[in-house]
N, C-alpha and C positions, 0 to 999 in steps of 0.2 A: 282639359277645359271643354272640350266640343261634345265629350263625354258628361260631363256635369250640366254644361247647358241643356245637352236632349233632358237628362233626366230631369230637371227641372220644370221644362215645357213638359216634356208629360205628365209630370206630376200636378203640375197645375191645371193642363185638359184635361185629365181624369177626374180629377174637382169637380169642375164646372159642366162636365159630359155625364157626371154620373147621376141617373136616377135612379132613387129608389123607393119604395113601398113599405113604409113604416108606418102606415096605420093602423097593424093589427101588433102593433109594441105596445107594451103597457109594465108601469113598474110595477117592483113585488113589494113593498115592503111596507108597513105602516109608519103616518106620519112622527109618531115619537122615536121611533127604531132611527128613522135618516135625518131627523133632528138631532140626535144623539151622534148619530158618526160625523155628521156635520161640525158639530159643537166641541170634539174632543180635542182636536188641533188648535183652535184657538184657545180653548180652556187652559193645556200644558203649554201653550209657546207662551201668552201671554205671560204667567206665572213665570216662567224661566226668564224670560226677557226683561220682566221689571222687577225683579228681586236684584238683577247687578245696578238698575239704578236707585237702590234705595238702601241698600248696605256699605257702600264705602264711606259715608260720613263717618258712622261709628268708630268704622277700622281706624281712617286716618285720626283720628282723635285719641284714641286708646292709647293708655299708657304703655300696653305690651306693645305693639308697633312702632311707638318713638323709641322706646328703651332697645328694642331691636336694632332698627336702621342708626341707632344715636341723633335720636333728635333732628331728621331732617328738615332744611328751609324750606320755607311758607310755597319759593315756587317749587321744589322739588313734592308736596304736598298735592299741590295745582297740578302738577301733570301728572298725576298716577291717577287724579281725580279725573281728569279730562282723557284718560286713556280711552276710556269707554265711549263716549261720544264721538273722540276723531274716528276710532276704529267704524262708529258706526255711521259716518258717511262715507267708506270705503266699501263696506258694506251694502246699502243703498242703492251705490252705484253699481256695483256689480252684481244684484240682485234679479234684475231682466233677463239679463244674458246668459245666467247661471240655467234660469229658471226653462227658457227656452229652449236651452240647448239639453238639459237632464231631464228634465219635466218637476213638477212640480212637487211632486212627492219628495225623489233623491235630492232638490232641495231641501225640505222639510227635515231631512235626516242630516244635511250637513249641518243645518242649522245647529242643530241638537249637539252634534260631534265638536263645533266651533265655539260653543258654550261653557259644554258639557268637560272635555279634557283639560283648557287653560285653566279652569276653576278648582278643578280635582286637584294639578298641582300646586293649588296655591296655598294646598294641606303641609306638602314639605317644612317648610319651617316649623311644624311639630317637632321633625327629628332631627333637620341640621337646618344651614342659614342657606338663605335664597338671596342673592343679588337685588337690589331695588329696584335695576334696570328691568329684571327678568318679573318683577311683579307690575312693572310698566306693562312688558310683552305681552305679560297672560292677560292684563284688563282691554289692551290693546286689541286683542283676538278677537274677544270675548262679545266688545266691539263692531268689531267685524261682523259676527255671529248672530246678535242683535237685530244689528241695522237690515241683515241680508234676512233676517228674520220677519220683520213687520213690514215686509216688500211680499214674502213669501204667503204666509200666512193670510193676510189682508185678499191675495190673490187667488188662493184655494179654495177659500171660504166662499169669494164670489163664483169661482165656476162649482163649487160642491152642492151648494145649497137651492133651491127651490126659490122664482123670486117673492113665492108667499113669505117665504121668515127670511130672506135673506141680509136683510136689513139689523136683526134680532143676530143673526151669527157676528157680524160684521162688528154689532155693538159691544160682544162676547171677548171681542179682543182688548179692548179697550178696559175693559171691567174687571179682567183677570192681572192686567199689566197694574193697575191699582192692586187687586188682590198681594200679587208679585212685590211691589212696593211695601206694601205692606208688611207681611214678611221679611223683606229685607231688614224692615225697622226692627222687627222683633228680635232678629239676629245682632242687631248693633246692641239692646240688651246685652248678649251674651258679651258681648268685646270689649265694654268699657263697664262690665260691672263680676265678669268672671276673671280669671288667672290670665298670667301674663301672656299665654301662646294663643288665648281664646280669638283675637282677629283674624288666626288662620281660620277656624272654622267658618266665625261669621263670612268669611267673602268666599270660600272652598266650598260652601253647602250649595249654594249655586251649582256645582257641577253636577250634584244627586238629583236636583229639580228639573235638570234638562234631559233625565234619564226617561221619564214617562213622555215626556217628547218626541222623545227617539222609538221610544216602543209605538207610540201610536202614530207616527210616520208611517215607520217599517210595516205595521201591520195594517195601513188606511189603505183605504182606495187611492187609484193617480187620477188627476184631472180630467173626465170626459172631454172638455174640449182641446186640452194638449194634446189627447190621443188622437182626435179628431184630426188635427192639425197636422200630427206627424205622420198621417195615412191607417194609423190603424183604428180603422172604422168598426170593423165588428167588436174591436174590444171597449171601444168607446161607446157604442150602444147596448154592451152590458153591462157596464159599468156605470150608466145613465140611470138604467133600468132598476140596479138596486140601490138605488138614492131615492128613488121616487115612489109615490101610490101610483097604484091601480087606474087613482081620481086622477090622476096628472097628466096634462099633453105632453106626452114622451115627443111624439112626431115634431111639434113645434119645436121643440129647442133642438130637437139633432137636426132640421132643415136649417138653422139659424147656427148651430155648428158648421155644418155641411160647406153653407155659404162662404164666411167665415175662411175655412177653409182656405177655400177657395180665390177668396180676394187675397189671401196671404200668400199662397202657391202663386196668382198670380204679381204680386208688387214683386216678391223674389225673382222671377222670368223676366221683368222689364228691369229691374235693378242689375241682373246678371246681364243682359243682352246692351248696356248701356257702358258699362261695363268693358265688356269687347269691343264696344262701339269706340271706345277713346281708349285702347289697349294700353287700358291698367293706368290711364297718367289721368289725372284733374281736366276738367275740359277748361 
């Protein structure tokens, strides 16, 4: 403990003690170039995220899915329906902590994995029978994956982007998740107008759509200001650098990280030291 405390108070004075000279930093990259990487994560989450809430009507509707499960009741209906929604204030909630503690990016990639795998097995029932329960679980997850998604994504976008367009990215999620919806609708075509197995696909395809997700996580930049936060300064101001022009006040927003920083380093030192002050019990 007396151990974590030092490091903490230092980490926090080193914050607040560090000056540096970044006014000869300047980004490299042209404003379409860091629009574009900006833009890609909301473009695939979006789309992944609102394709699970616009393809289940079809499913549960479809005569290949009653004839499957035998015709199940209206509330057993209701909760495969509402799998997705619970799962995604589980989701939600746990999206902060996730985010904080991984950074932003390895977020962005659970996101994908949380989506992306419940949905792929919900191909199974092509070749044998899958439990009801277990297509509760996988909408359940998927849920999950969601909700922990537009906490994610909403948040990246804001430390990614530039506040000329950032507004523009922000709206990008929103537009995609219709896009996403959409799609979903064109899938429930397939389920109540193709063969009997056809609502596996409709609600399984989901799992391919989270696949560019996953790719452009893994291969994105991580949050300048996460890295910021978590002490690693030099990779956070090149990781700044190529988000931005030439034109751009690089210096203002890493003093504005820096800070930032720093108020954070410091509330964890009085959190900790408050902490030991009523050793470990409620005051």
């Amino acid at each position: 403990d007396d151990a974590k405390e030092e490091l903490l108070h230092d980490g926090g004075s080193s914050h607040a003690s560090t000056v540096e000279d970044w006014s000869s930093i300047k980004g490299k990259n042209p404003l379409w170039k860091n629009f574009l990487r900006c833009a890609l994560l909301p473009a695939t989450g979006g789309v992944a995220c609102g394709m699970g809430l616009g393809n289940i009507g079809g499913v549960v509707e479809s005569r290949g899915f009653k004839d499957t499960y035998g015709n199940p009741s209206d509330s057993m209906i209701q909760a495969i329906i509402s799998a997705m929604p619970l799962g995604g204030i589980f989701g939600s909630i746990l999206a902060g902590c996730i985010m904080d503690r991984f950074g932003r990016r390895s977020s962005s990639m659970l996101v994908a994995v949380l989506i992306m795998i419940p949905s792929l097995l919900l191909f199974i029932p092509l070749w044998t029978f899958l439990p009801l329960w277990a297509v509760f679980l996988c909408r359940f997850v998927v849920g999950i994956g969601t909700g922990m998604g537009y906490g994610t994504i909403y948040t990246m976008g804001a430390e990614l982007a530039h506040a000329s367009y950032r507004g523009r990215i922000q709206t990008l999620v929103q537009v995609f998740t219709t896009v996403g919806i959409f799609f979903g609708y064109l899938t429930n075509m397939i389920a109540l107008t193709s063969s009997q197995s056809a609502w596996c696909t409709s609600i399984g395809i989901q799992g391919l759509v989270a696949i560019p997700l996953l790719l452009v996580a893994f291969f994105g930049p991580e949050s300048p200001r996460w890295l910021m936060m978590q002490g690693y300064r030099s990779l956070a101001v090149s990781t700044l650098c190529s988000l931005r022009t030439p034109q751009d006040d690089v210096r203002e927003e890493l003093q504005a990280m820096s800070a930032a920083a720093a108020a954070a380093a410091d509330a964890m030192t009085v959190a900790w030291q408050h902490r030991r002050s009523c050793n470990g019990r409620l005051p």
